[in-house]
C-alpha positions as CSV (number, residue, x, y, z in Angstrom):
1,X,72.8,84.5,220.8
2,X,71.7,87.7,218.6
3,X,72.7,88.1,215.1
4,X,74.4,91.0,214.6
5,X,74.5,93.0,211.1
6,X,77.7,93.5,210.4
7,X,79.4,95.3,207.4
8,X,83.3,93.7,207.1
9,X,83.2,92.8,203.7
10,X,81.2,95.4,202.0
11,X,84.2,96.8,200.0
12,X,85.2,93.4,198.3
13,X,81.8,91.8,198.5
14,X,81.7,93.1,195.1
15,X,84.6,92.4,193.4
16,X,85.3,90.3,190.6
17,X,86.7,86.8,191.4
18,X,90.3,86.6,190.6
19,X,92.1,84.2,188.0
20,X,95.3,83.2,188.4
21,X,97.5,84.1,185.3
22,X,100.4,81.8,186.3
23,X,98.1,78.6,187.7
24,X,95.6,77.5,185.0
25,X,92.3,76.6,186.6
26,X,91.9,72.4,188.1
27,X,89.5,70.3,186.0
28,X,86.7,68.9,188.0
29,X,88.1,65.6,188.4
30,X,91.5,67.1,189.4
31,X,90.0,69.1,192.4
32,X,87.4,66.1,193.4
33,X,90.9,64.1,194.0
34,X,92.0,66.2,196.3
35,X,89.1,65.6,198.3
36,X,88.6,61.7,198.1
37,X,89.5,59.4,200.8
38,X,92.6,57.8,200.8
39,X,93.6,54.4,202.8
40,X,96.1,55.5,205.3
41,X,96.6,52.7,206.8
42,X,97.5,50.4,203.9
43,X,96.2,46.9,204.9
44,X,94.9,47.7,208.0
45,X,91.4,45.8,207.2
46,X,93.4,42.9,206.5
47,X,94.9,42.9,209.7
48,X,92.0,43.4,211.6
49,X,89.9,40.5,209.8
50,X,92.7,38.4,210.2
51,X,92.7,39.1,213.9
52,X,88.5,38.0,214.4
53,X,89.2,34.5,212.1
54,X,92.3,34.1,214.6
55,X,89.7,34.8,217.4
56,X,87.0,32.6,216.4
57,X,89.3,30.1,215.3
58,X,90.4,30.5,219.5
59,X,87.1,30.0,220.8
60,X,86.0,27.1,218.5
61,X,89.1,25.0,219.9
62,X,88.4,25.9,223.3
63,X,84.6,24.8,222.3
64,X,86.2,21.6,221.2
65,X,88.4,21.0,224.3
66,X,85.8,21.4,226.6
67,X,87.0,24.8,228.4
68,X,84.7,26.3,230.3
69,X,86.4,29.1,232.4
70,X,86.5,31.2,229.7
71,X,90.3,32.1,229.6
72,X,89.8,33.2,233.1
């Protein structure tokens, strides 16, 4: 795939950048925020670790027992 010269922008590839005068400019920190990660899914590690210890916890009394099928 060619590249292709192309002149779209050339009358505002100039121009100043504009500042709001009714929305003061973000700090840093402010616009960084905006970008972090968030936890959607409040507690959703939790649930999940919870879930392997129930596991293991599963297959160490099975150990115990004796059971060899496997659950099969």
């Amino acid at each position: 795939m060619a590249l292709h010269e192309t002149h779209k922008y050339d009358d505002i590839i100039d121009m100043p950048h504009h500042v709001s005068r009714r929305h003061p400019q973000m700090s840093r920190r402010q616009r960084a925020a905006q970008f972090m990660p968030f936890a959607a899914l409040t507690g959703y590690e939790r649930v999940i670790e919870q879930a392997a210890c129930d596991a293991e916890a599963a297959v160490a009394r099975a150990d115990a027992v004796g059971d060899t099928d496997f659950g099969a």
